[in-house]
N, C-alpha and C positions, 0 to 999 in steps of 0.2 A: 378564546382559548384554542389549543392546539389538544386535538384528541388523538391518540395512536390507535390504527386501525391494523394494521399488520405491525410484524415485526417481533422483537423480542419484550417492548414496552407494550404489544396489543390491548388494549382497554382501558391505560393509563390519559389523565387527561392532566395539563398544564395550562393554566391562567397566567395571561400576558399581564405584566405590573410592572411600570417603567417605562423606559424610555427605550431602552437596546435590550434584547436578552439574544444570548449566542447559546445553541444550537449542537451536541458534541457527544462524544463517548465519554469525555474527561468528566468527573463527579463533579466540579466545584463550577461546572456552568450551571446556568439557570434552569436550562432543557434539557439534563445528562440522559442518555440513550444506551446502552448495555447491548448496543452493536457491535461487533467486531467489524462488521463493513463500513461506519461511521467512523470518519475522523474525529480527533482528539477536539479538534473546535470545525464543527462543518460547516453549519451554517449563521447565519444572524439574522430575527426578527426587528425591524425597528418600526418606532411610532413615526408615523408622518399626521402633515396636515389633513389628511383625509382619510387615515387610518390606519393600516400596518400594512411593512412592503417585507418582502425577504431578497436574500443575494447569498452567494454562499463566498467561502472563508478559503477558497483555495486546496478546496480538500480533494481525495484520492480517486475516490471515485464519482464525484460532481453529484450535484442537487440538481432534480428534476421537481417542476413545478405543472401538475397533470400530465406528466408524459415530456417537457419539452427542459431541454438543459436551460438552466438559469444561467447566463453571461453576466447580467445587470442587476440590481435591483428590481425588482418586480412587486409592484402593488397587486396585495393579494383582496380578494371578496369570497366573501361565506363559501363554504363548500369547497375550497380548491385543493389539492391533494399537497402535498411536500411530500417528495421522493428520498429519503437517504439509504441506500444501500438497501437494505433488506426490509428500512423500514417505510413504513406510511404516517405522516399525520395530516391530519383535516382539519383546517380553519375554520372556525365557528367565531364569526363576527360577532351577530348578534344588533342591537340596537343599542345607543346610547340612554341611560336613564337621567331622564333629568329630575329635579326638585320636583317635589307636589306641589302646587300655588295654593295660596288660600287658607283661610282659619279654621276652614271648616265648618262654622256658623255665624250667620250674621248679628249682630247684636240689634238687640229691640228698640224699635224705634220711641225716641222718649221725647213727651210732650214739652214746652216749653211752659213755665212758672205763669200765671194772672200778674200784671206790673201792680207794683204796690199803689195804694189812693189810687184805682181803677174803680170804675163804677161797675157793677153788674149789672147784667142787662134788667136782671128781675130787681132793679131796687127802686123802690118807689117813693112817694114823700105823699107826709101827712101832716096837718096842725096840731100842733101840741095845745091849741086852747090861745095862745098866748098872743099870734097871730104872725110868727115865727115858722117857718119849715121846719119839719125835722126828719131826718133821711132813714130808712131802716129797710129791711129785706122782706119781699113776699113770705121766706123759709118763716118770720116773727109771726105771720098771719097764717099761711098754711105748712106745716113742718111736714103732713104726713104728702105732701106734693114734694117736697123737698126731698125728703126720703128715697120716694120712688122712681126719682130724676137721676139720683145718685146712684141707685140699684140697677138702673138701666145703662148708667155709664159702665158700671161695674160689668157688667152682661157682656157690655160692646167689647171691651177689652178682654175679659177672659176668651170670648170667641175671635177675636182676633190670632191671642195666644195661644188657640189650640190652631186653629188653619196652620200660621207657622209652624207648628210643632209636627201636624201629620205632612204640609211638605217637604220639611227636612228629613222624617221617617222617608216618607217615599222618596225621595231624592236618593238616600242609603241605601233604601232596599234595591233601587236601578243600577248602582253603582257594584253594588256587591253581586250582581246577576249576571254583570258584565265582565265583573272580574269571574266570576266562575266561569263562563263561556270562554272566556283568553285563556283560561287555566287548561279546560276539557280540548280546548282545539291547538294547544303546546304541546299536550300530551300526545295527541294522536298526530302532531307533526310527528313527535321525537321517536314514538314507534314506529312509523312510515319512514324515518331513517334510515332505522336500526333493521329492519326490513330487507330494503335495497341494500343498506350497506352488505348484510349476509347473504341475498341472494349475488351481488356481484364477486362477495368472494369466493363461492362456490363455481362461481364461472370462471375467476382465476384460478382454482387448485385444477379445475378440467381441462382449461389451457394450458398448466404446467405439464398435470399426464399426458398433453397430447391427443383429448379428446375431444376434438375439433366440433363433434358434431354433434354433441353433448352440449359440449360451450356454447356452440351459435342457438341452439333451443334455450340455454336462459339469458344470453344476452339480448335477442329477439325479447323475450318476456319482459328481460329489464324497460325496455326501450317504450313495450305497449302497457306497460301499469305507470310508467315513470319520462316519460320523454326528454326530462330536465335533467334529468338526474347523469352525474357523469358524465356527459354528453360527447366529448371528447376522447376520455379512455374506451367507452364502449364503442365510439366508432371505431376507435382504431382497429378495436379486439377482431370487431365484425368483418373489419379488412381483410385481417391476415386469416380471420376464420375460413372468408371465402375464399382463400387461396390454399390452404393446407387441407382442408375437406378432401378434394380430389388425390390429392397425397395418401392422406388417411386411409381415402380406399384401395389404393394401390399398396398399402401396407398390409390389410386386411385382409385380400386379394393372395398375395405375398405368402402370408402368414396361412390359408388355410389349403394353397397350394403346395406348400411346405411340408405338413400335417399329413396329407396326403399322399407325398413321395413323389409328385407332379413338379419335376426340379424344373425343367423348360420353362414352363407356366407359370410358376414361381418368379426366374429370372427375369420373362417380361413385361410381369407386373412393375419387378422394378424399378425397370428401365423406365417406366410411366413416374417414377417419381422426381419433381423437380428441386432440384439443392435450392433451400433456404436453409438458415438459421436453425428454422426449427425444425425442420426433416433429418440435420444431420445425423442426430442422435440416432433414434431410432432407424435410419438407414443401414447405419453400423450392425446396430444389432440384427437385423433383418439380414443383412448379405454376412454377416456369422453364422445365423443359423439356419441358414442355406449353406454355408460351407460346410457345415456336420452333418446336415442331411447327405450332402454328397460322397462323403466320408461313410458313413452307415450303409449307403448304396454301393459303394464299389467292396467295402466287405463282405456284402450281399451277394455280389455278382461273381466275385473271387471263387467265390466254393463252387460254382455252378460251372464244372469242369465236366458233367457225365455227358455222353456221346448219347444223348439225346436231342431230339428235332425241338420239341417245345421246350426243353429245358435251352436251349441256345438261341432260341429262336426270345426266350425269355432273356436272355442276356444280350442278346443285342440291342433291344427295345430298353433296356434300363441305358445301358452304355451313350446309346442313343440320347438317352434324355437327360445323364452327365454331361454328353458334352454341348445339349443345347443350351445349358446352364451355364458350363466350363471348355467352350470351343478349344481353348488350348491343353489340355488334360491329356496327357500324354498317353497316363493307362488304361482312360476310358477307350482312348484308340486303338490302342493295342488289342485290350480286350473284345472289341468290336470287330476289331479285323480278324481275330481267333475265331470269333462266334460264326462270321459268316463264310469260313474256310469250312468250318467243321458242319457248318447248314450244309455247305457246297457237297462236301463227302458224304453226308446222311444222306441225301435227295440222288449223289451221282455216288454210287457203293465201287463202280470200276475207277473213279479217280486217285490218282496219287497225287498228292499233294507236294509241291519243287521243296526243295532243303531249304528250313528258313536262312534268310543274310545275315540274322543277328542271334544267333543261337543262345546267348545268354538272358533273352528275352524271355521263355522258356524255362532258365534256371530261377530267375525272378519270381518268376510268377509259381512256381514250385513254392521259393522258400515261404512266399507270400501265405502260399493256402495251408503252410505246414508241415510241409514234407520237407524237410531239412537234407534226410537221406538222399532221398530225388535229386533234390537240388544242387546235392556235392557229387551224384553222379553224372547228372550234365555238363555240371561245370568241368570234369576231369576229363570226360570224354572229348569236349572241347579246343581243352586248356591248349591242347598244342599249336592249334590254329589261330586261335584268338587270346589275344593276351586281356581280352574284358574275362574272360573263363577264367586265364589262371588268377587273375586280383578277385575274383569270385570266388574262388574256391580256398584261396588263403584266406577269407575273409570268413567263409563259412566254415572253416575248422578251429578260427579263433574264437569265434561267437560258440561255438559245439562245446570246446574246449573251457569257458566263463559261462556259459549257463548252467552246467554242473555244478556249479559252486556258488551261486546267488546268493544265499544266504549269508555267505560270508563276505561277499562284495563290499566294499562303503559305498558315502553315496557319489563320488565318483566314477567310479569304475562303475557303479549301474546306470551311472548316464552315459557314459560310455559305451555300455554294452548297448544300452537301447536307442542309441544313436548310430553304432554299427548297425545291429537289424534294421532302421531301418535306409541303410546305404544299401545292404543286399538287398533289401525289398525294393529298390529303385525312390525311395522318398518317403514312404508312408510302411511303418509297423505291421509287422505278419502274426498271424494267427497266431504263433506261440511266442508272442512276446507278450502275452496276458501275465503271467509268473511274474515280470520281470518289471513292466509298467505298474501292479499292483507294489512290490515293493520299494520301488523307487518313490511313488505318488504319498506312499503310508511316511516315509523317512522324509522326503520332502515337504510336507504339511508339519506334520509333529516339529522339524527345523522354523519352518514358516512360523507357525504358531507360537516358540519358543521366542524369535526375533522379538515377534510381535509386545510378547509380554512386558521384554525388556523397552518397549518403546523403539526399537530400531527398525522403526516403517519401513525405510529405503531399502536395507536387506528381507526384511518378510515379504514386502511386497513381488521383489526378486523370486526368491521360490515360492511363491504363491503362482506365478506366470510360470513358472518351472511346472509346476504339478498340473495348470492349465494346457502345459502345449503337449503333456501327458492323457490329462484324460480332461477334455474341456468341459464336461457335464459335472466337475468334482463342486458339489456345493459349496465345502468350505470355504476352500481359496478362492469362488468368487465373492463370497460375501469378505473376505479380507480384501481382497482387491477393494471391492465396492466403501468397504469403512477406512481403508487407506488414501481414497480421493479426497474423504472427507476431512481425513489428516490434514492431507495434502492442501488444501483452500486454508485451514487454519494456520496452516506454515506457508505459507504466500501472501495471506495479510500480515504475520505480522514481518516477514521480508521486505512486503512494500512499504510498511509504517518506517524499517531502518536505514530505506535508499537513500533518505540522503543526510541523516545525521551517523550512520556506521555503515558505511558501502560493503566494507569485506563481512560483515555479517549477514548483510542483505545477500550478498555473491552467496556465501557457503549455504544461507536458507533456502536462496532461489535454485541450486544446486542441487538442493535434497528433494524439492519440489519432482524439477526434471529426471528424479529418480524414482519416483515412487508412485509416477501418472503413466502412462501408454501417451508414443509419441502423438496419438490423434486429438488427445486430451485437453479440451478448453484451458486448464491451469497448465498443463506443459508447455503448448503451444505461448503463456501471457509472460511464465516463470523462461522459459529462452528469450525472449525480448527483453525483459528487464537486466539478461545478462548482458545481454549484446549491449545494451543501453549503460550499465555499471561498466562495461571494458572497454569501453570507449575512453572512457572520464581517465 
């Protein structure tokens, strides 16, 4: 039989009966599967002379048999895995049962008849007088010797019949002791299964999170209670375990340097991590949030304008640790370079410090912390000399001029607005564009969310990254994002099922795909191939 041990059939079991049975999502096969990662017919079981072999049917995403792509036919034996898509089944051979032999009791062994006109051994002869023989039986002379001759016969044979009778007993009762013992030690195989089979899927969901070092403590365990068992998946597992471990901890590493505001430290943990497969993911997210830490840092550092020794002396040292994180960071440098001019002047009180070269550097970092006013006064004072002042100062009487009035904005013009701030702010939003970012994010999710209802992933998904590059900590829109992926995979199967019996279907699915994933995205990245692969044709 074929048991499912993952997947959407988990605990369903099917018996092999026949000759061929295929293998499939489609209902009217023998083995139907309620995969959506399963082709419509995937694979095929057949009987051979020496037992069942599988091969798969040309399907989408190929049959793996313990780990390894099926090309041929492949004779399977107890225990082997079948891979389709999401799901698992496991071959359970088993023994072949043959006939029980025998009647089950012997029949009694039966004497053969005295031949007729046979003489008995006890028969004797006597004269009748006449001078004549005449033949007759001892039993005539002694009957009660006769008797007792017969009663002893009668003896032998009941004691005969019972001997037979208590080895047949006993003969049963060994029989049925032995079937109990096969019965008790089936059972305790099939719980020894059921066993390993759950501790190795608890090492697969640890391998899924990414917990490397979780994993390798019960694949290690699987290996010392079971060394047969899976022998092949788990070494694999312990392979790639022992490779992504040292990853793990440079995530870990990563992550609580992060936490901390240690962005340097952070950045070359890293750099200690090496690209595989399964690092990507989690690198992603790691070098995100270290981009918001650095974000929240230079907010930090923004306000820290007082003409103070340790208050600047604090703002170098952050600056400093932005750009050990972010070496090309434009503002960190700037701000670093402020910091230690204005150390330069605390410590030297007779120093003047030379006219800066870029004066609107200064209106920036103004409009940055706030001061809007400031800000349009530099730029004016400026404007004659530098034409970066006067595109500054038109830019900050239009924003003066539209922040007034937010309320009534749509949500154009508040992206608008919030995209001018932050061109004056040099790239990144100033202190008072809080008002402005709150109601664009409120208007842009409530839209997101609306899409959504409607089923129009690819637009929600849209302002959902809208209200992300707003304020990136906004829960909602990540968790639309995060259930828009998952759209997203279900609209990619079935795009890949239409390739090649409706290509322009497949095209406008594979289309919606690459519109509702982020360009780094395992199903972006499979849904552009398949295009390029349809526009060919």
């Amino acid at each position: 039989m074929l048991v499912a041990q993952a997947g959407p059939a988990s605990g369903q079991e099917f018996t092999l009966e026949g000759d061929e049975l295929a293998i499939g999502r489609a209902s009217e096969n023998p083995v139907s599967i309620p995969d959506t990662s399963v082709s419509r017919k995937h694979a095929l079981v057949r009987k051979t002379e020496t037992g069942w072999a599988v091969s798969d049917l040309g399907s989408g995403n190929g049959t793996l048999l313990n780990g390894e792509a099926v090309s041929d036919e492949t004779e399977l034996v107890d225990g082997d895995v079948i891979t389709l898509g999401d799901t698992e089944l496991r071959f359970q051979g088993g023994d072949a049962g043959g006939a029980e032999g025998g009647e089950g009791e012997a029949e009694a062994t039966r004497r053969p008849a005295p031949p007729r006109g046979g003489r008995p051994a006890s028969a004797i002869e006597r004269s009748s007088g006449r001078g004549r023989p005449v033949r007759t039986s001892r039993a005539a002379e002694d009957p009660a010797a006769e008797r007792a001759k017969k009663r002893k016969t009668t003896l032998r044979i009941v004691a005969v019949v019972v001997l037979l009778a208590a080895g047949g007993v006993g003969f049963k009762a060994i029989q049925q002791k032995k079937a109990r013992a096969d019965a008790e030690n089936a059972e305790l195989a099939r719980k020894h299964r059921e066993e390993m089979a759950d501790m190795f899927k608890d090492a697969k969901s640890l391998v899924k999170a990414n917990k490397w070092v979780e994993a390798k403590a019960r694949l290690t365990q699987i290996t010392e209670t079971d060394p047969d068992f899976e022998t092949k998946q788990v070494g694999n597992y312990l392979a790639i375990a022992d490779k992504e471990i040292p990853n793990q901890n440079a995530f870990d590493e990563a992550a609580a340097a992060t936490k901390a505001g240690e962005l340097g430290k952070a950045a070359a943990a890293l750099k200690k991590v090496k690209t595989t497969p399964q690092s990507e993911t989690p690198l992603h997210a790691a070098k995100e949030a270290l981009d918001a830490r650095v974000q929240e840092k230079l907010v930090e550092v923004r306000a820290m304008t007082q003409k103070d020794l340790a208050v600047q002396e604090k703002a170098k040292a952050i600056a400093e640790d932005i750009l050990a994180a972010h070496e090309d960071d434009r503002e960190a440098a700037e701000i670093k370079k402020a910091a230690e001019a204005m150390i330069y002047a605390i410590k030297n009180p007779t120093y003047v410090p030379p006219p800066p070269e870029t004066p609107w550097v200064e209106v920036q970092s103004r409009f940055k912390t706030g001061d809007a006013t400031g800000a349009l006064s530099l730029a004016q004072a400026c404007a004659n000399k530098q034409p970066k002042c006067r595109d500054l100062e038109a830019q900050i009487k239009e924003w003066d001029a539209k922040s007034k009035k937010v309320e009534d904005l749509n949500e154009n013009d508040l992206i608008g607005l919030y995209e001018l701030d932050k061109k004056i702010a040099g790239g990144t939003s100033s202190e008072q564009s809080k008002t402005i970012r709150t109601q664009l994010v409120a208007r842009l999710f409530m839209k997101a969310s609306q899409l959504k209802t409607t089923g129009n992933w690819s637009r929600a998904t849209e302002y959902a990254r809208k209200v992300l590059s707003a304020d990136p900590n906004h829960a909602g829109a990540q968790a639309l994002v995060n259930e828009a992926r998952t759209q997203a995979k279900d609209v990619y199967l079935r795009a890949y099922q239409l390739k090649d019996s409706q290509p322009d279907d497949a095209i406008r699915l594979f289309k919606e795909v690459v519109s509702m994933t982020p360009a780094d995205d395992d199903y972006n990245q499979k849904a552009k191939t398949r295009l390029a692969e349809l526009q060919k044709q």
